[in-house]
C-alpha positions as YAML, in Angstrom:
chain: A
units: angstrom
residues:
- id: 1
  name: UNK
  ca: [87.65, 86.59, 23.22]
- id: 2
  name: UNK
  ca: [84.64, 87.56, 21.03]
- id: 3
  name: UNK
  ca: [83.74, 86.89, 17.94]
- id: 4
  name: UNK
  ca: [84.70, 89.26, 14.96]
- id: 5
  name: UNK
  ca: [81.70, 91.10, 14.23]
- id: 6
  name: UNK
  ca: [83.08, 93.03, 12.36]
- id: 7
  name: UNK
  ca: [84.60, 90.66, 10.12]
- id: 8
  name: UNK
  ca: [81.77, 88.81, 9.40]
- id: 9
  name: UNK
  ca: [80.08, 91.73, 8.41]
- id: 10
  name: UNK
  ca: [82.09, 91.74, 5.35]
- id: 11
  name: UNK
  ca: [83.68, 95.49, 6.11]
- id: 12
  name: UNK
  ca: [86.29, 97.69, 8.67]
- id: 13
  name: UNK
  ca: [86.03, 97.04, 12.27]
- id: 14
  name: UNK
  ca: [83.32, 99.29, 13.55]
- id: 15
  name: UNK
  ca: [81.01, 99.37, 10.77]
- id: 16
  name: UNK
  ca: [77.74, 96.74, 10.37]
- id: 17
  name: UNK
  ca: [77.84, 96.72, 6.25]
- id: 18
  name: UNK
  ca: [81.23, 98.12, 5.63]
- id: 19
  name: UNK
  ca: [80.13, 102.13, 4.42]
- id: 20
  name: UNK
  ca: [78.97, 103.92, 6.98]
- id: 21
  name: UNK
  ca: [76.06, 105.56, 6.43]
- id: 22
  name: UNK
  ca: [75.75, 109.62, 6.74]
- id: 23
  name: UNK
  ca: [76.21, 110.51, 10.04]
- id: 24
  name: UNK
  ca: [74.25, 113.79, 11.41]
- id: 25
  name: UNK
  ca: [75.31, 115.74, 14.60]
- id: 26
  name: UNK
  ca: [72.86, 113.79, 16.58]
- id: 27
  name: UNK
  ca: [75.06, 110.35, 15.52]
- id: 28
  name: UNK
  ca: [78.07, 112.22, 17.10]
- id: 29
  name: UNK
  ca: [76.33, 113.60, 19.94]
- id: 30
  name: UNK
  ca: [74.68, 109.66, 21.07]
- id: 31
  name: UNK
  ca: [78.58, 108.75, 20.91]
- id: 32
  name: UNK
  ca: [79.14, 111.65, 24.24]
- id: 33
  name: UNK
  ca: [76.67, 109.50, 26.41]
- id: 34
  name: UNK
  ca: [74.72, 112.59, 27.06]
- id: 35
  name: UNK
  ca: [72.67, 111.18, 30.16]
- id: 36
  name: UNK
  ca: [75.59, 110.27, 31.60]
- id: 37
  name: UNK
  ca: [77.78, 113.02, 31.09]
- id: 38
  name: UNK
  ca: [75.17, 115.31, 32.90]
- id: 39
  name: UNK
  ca: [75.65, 113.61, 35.75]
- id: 40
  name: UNK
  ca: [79.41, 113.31, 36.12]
- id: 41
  name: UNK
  ca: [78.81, 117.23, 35.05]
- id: 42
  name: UNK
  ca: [76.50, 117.74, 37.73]
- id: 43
  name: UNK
  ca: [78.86, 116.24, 40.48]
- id: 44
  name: UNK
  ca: [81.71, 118.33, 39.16]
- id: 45
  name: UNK
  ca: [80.03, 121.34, 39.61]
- id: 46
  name: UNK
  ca: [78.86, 120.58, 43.34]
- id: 47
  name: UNK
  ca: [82.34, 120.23, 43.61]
- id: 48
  name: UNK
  ca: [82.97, 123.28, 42.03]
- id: 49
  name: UNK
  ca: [80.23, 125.39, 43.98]
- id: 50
  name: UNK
  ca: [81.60, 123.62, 47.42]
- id: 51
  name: UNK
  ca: [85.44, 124.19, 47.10]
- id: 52
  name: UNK
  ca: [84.67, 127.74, 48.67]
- id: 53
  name: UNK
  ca: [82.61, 129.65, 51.36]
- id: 54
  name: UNK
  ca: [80.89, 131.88, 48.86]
- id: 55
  name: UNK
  ca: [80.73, 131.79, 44.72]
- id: 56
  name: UNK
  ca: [83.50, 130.26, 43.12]
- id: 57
  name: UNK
  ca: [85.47, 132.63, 40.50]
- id: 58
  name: UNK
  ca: [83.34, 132.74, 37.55]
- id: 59
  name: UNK
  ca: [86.22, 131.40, 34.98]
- id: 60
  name: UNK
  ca: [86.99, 128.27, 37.49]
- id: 61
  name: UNK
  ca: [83.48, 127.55, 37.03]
- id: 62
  name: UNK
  ca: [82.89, 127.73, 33.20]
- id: 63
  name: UNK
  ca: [86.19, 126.58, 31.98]
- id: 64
  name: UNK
  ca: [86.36, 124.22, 34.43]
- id: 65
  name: UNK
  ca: [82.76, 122.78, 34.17]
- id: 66
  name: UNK
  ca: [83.19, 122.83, 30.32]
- id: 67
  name: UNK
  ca: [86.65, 121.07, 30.36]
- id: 68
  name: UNK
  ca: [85.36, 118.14, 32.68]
- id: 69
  name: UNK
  ca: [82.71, 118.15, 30.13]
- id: 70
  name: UNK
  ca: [84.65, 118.05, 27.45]
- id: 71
  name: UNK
  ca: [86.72, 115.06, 28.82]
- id: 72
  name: UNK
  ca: [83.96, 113.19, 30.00]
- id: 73
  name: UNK
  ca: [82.42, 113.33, 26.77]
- id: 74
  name: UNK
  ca: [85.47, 112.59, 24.53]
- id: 75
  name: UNK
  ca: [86.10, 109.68, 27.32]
- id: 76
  name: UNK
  ca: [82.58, 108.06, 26.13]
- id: 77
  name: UNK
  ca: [83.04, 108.36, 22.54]
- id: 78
  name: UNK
  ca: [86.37, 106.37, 22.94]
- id: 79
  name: UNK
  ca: [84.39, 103.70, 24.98]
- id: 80
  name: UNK
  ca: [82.10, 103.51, 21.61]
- id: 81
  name: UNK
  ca: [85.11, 103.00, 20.06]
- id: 82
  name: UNK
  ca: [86.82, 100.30, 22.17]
- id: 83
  name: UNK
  ca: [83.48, 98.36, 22.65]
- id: 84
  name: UNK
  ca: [82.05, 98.17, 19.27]
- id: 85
  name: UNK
  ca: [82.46, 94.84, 18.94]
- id: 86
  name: UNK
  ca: [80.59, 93.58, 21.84]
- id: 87
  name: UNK
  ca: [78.57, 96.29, 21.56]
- id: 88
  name: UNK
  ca: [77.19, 94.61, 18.52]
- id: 89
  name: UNK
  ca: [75.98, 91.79, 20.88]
- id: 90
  name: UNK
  ca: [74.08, 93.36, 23.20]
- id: 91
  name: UNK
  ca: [70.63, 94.45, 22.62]
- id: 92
  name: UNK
  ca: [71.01, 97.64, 25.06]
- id: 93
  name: UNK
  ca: [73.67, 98.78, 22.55]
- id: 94
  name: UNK
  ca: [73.00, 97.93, 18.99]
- id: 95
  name: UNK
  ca: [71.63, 100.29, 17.87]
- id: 96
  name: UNK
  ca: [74.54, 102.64, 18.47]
- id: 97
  name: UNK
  ca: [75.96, 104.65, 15.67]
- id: 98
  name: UNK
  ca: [79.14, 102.50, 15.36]
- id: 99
  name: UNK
  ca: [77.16, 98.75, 15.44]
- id: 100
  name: UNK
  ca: [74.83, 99.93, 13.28]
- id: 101
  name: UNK
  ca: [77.68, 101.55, 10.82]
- id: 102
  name: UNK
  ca: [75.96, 105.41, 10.88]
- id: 103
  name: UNK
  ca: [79.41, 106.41, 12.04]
- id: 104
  name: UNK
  ca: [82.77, 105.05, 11.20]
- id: 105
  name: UNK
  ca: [85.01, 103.72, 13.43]
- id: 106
  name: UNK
  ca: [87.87, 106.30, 12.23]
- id: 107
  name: UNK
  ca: [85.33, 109.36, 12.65]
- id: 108
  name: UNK
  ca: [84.48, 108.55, 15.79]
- id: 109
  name: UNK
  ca: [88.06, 108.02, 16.92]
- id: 110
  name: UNK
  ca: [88.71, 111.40, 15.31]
- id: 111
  name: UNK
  ca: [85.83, 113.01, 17.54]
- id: 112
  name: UNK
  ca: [87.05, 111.71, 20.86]
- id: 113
  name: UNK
  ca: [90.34, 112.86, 19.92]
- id: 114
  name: UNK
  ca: [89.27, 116.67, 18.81]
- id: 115
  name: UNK
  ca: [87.24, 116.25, 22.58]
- id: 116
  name: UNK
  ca: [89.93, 115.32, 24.52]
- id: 117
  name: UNK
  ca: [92.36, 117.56, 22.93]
- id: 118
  name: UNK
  ca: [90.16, 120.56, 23.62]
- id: 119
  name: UNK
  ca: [89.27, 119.88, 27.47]
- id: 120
  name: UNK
  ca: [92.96, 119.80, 28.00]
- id: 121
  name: UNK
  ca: [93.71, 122.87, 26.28]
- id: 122
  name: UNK
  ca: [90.72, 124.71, 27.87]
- id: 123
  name: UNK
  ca: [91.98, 122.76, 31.89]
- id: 124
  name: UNK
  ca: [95.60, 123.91, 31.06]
- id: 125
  name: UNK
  ca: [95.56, 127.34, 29.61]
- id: 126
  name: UNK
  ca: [91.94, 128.48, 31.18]
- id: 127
  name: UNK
  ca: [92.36, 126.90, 35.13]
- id: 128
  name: UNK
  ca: [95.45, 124.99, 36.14]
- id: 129
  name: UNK
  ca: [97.80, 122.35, 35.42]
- id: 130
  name: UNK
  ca: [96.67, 120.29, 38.51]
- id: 131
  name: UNK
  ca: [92.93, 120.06, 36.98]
- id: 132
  name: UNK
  ca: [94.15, 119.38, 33.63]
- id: 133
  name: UNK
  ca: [96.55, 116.46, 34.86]
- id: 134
  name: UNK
  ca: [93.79, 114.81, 36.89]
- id: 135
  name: UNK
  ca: [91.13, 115.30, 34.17]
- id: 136
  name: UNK
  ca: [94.03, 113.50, 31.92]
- id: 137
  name: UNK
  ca: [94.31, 110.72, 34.22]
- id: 138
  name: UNK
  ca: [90.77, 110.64, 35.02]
- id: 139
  name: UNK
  ca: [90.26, 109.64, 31.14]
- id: 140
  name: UNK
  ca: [93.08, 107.29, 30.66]
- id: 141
  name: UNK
  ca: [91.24, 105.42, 33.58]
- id: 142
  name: UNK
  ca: [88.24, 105.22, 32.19]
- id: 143
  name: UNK
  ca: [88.80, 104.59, 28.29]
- id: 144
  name: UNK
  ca: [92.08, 102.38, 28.53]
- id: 145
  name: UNK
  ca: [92.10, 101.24, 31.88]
- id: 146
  name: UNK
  ca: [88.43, 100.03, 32.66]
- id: 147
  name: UNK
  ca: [87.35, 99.49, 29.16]
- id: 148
  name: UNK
  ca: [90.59, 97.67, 27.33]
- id: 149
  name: UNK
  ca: [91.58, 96.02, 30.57]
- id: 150
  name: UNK
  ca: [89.57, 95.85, 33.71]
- id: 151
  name: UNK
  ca: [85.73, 95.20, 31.95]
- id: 152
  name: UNK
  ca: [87.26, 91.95, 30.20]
- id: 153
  name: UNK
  ca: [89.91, 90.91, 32.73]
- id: 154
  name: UNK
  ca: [87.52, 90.74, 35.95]
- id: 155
  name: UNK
  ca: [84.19, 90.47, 38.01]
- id: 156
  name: UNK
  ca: [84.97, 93.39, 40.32]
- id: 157
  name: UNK
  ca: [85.97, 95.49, 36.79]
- id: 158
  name: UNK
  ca: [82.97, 97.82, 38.55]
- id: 159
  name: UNK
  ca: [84.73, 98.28, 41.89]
- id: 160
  name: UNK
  ca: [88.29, 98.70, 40.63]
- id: 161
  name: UNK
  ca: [87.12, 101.08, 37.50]
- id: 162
  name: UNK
  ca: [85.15, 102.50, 39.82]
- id: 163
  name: UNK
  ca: [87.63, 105.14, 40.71]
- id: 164
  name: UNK
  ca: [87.82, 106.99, 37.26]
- id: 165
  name: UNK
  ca: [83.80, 107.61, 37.62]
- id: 166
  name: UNK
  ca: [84.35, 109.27, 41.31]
- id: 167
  name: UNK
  ca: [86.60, 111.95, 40.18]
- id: 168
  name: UNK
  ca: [84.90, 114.46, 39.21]
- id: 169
  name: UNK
  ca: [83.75, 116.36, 42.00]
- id: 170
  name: UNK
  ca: [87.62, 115.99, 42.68]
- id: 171
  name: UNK
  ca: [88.28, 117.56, 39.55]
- id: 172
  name: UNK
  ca: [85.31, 120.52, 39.81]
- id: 173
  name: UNK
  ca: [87.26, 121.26, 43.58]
- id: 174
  name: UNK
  ca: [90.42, 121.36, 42.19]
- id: 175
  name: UNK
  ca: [89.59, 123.86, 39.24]
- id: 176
  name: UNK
  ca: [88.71, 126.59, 42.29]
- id: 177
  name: UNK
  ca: [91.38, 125.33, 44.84]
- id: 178
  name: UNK
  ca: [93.92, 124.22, 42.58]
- id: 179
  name: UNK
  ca: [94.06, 121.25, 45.68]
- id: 180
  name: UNK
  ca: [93.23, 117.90, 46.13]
- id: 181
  name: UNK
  ca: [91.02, 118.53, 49.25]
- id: 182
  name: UNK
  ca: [89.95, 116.23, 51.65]
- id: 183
  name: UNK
  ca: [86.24, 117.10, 52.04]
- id: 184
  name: UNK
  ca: [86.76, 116.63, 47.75]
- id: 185
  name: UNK
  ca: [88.22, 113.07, 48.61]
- id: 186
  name: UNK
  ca: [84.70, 112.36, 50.35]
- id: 187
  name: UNK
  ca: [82.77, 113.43, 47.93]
- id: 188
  name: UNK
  ca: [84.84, 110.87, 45.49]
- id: 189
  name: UNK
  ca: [84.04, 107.97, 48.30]
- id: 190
  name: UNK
  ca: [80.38, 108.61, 47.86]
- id: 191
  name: UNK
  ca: [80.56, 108.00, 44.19]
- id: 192
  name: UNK
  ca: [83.16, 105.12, 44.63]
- id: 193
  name: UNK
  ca: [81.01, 103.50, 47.00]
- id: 194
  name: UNK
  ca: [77.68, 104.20, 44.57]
- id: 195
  name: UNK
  ca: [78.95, 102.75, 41.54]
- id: 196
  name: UNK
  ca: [78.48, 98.83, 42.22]
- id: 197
  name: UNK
  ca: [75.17, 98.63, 43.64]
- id: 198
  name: UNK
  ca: [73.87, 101.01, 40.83]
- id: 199
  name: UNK
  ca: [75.68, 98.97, 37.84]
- id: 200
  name: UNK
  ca: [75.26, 95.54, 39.15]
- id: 201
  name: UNK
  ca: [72.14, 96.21, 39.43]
- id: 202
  name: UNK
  ca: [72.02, 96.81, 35.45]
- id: 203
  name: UNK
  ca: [74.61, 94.05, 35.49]
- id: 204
  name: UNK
  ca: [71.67, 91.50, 36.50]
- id: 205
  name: UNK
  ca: [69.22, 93.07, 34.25]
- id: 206
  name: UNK
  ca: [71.45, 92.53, 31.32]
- id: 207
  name: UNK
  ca: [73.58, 89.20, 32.10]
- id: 208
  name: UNK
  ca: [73.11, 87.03, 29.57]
- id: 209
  name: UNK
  ca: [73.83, 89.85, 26.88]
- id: 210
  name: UNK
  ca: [76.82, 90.09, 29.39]
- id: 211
  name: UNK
  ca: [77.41, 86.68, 28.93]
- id: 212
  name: UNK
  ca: [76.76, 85.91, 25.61]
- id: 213
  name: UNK
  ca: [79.66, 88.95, 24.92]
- id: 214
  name: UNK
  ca: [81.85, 87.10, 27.48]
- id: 215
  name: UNK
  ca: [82.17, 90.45, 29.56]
- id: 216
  name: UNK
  ca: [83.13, 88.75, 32.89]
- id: 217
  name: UNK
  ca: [80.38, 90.92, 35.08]
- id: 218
  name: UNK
  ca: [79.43, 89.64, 38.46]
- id: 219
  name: UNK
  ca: [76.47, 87.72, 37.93]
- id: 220
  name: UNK
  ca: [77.96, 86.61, 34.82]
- id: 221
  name: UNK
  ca: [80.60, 84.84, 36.69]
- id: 222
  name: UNK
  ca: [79.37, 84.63, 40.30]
- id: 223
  name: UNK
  ca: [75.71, 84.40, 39.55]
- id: 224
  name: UNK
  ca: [72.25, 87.00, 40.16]
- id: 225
  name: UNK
  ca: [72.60, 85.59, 44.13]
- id: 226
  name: UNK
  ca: [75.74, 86.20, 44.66]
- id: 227
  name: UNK
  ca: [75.25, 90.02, 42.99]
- id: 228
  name: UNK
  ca: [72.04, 90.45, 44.73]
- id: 229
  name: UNK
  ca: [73.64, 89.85, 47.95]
- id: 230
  name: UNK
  ca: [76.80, 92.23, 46.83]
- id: 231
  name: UNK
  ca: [74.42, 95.14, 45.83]
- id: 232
  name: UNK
  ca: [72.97, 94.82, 49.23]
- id: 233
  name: UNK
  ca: [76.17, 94.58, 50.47]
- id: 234
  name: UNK
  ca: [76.99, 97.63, 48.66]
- id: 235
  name: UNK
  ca: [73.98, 99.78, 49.80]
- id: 236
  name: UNK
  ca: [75.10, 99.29, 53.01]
- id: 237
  name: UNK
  ca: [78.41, 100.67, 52.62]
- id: 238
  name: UNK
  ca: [77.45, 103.79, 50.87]
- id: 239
  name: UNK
  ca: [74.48, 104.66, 53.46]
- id: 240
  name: UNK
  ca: [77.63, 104.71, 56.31]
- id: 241
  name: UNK
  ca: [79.60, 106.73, 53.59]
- id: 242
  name: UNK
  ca: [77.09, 109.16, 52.80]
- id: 243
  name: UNK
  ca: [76.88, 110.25, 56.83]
- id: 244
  name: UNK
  ca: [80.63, 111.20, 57.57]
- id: 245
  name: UNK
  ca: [80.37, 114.64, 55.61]
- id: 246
  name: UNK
  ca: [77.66, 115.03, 57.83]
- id: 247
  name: UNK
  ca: [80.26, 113.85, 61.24]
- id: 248
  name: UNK
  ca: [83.03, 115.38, 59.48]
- id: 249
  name: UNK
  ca: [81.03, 119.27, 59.43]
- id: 250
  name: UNK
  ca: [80.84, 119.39, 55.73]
- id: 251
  name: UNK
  ca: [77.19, 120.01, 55.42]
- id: 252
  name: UNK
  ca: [74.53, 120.26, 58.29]
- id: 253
  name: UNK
  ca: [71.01, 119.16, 59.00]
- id: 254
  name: UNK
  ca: [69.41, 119.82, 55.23]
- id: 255
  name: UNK
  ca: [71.88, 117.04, 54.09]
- id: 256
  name: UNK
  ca: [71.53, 114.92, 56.60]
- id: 257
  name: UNK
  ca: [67.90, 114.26, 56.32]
- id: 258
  name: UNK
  ca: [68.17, 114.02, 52.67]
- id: 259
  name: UNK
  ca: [70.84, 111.29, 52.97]
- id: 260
  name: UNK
  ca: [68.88, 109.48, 55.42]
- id: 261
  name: UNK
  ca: [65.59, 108.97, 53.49]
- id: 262
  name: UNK
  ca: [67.96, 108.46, 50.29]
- id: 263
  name: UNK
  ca: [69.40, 105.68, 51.93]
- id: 264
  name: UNK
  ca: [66.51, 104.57, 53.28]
- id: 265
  name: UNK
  ca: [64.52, 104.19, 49.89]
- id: 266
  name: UNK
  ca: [68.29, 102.70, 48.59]
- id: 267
  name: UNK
  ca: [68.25, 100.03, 51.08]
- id: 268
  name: UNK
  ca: [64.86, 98.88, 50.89]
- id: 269
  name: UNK
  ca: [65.05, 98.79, 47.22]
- id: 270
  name: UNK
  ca: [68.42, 96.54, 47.52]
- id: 271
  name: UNK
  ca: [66.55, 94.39, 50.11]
- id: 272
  name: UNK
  ca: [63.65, 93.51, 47.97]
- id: 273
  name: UNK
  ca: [65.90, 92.69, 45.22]
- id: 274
  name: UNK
  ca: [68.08, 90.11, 47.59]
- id: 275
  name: UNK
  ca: [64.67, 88.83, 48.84]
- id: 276
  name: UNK
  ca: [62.34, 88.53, 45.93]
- id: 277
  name: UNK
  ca: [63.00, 87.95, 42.09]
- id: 278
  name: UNK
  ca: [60.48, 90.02, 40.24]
- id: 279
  name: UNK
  ca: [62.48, 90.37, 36.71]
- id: 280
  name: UNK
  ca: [61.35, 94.40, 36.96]
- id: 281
  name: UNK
  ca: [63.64, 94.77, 40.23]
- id: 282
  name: UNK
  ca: [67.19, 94.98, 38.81]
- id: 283
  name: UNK
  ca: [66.31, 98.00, 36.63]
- id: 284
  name: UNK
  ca: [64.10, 99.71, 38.93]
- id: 285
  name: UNK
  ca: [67.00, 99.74, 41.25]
- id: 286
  name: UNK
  ca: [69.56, 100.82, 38.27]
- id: 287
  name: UNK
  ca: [66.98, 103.67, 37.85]
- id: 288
  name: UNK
  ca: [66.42, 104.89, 41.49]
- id: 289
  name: UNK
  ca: [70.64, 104.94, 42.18]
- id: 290
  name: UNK
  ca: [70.84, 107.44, 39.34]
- id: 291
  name: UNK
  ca: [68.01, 109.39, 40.63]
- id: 292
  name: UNK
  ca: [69.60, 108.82, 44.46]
- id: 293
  name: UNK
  ca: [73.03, 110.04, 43.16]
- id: 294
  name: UNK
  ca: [71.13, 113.39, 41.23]
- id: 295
  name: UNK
  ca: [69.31, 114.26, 44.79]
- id: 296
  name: UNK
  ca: [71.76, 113.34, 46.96]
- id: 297
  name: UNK
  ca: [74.23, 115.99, 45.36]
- id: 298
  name: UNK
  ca: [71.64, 118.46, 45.81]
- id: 299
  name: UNK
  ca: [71.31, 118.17, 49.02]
- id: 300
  name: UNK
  ca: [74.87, 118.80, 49.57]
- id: 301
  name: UNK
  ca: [74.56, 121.94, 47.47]
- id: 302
  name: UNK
  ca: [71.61, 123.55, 48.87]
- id: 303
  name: UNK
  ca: [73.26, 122.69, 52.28]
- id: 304
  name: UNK
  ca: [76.28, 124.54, 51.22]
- id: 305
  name: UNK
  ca: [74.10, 127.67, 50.81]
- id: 306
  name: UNK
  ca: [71.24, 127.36, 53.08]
- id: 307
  name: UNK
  ca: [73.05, 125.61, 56.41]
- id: 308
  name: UNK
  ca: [71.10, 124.63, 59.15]
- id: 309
  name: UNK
  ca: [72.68, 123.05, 62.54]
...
């Protein structure tokens, strides 16, 4: 489906001039996705903190913190791996250490391997089996599943894939509870029902490097109306999400009034962006979910601590 980069940079796939250059520990740490491994860290830990009444035991907490970490992070560096090619297209991702050939595509296959191998040694052996197997799947979703498969095969590759993103709160829970609890599962709906109006948004910002990499995203194949309209669509969705642990008497009044101007701002930004076509929108969107997601959290956690109503 694409074009071999690689190839036609006269070396081994992965690399831009066929030696890699030599790497330093900040090459290695890029290939983590450090931005966004401190948020799927920070939603593991609310999940963490919330799985009980008081403090959670201090050992669920670190080891289990660390090992979602640590599988988040070796979870990215395969996705450097598996996209390098049409990473190589795109000029959000060029520059990364495996385009540009600062890192090899067998070292950095080596590094999300030592990663992985150590969250599910620290989930197994330092909190429990449950943890560790959902961590495990958790990271087969997102580095096989959603990168090999679901980003090339189809337009709703967001919505679908979307499910490997929302599990870490899951995962934080389940290091304390050693459950799969149902307030957890809500906390996973919030972030399932986040993800596509916060990446199509990006999506529209960067379609035609989409498109000229032949990654099938939604406005790619359905056009920046269509996705405009779905973002919208989205927003909706997750405001209604984000009130039931509110109905359901997971949190109280401090959450609630956080979610509600959240959503507020959330909408109105996704109903400027269906109604006018200022090229800053998309990414000022992209850039307000993340922030929404950060706050929104929280909330939830402060609420946990400091309930009111």
């Amino acid at each position: 489906m694409n074009a071999p980069v690689d190839a036609m940079a006269g070396g081994p796939p992965g690399t831009a001039t066929g030696k890699a250059h030599k790497a330093t520990w900040r090459d290695y740490y890029e290939l983590t996705k450090p931005r966004v491994v401190a948020l799927i860290v920070l939603t593991a830990v609310v999940g963490t903190l919330l799985a009980t009444p008081g403090l959670p035991p201090l050992d669920a907490l670190l080891y289990g913190n660390l090992g979602i970490a640590l599988a988040a992070s070796s979870a990215a560096a395969y996705n450097h791996v598996l996209d390098r090619r049409i990473d190589a297209f795109m000029a959000r991702t060029r520059g990364r250490p495996l385009p540009t050939g600062t890192l090899d595509y067998r070292q950095a296959i080596a590094f999300a391997t030592l990663l992985g191998m150590a969250s599910m040694l620290v989930l197994a052996l330092l909190v429990n089996g449950l943890t560790a197997v959902l961590t495990f799947a958790s990271l087969i979703g997102y580095a096989v599943l959603y990168t090999v498969w679901l980003k090339r095969a189809t337009p709703q590759n967001i919505v679908i894939g979307g499910a490997a993103g929302a599990a870490p709160p899951v995962l934080g829970w389940a290091a304390v509870s050693n459950t799969i609890d149902p307030h957890a599962l809500l906390l996973f709906l919030i972030i399932f029902a986040w993800t596509p109006p916060h990446f199509w948004a990006l999506a529209i910002a960067r379609r035609h490097d989409y498109a000229k990499a032949e990654i099938p995203m939604l406005p790619v194949t359905h056009g920046v109306e269509f996705t405009r309209l779905h973002v919208l669509l989205y927003t909706v969705i997750l405001a209604l999400v984000t009130l039931m642990p509110y109905l359901t008497g997971m949190s109280g009044l401090i959450y609630l009034a956080t979610a509600l101007v959240l959503n507020a701002r959330f909408l109105a930004h996704a109903v400027r962006l269906k109604l006018t076509r200022r090229d800053d929108l998309p990414m000022r969107v992209f850039r307000f979910s993340i922030s929404y997601l950060m706050w929104l959290f929280l909330a939830l956690l402060i609420d946990h601590y400091v309930r009111i109503g």
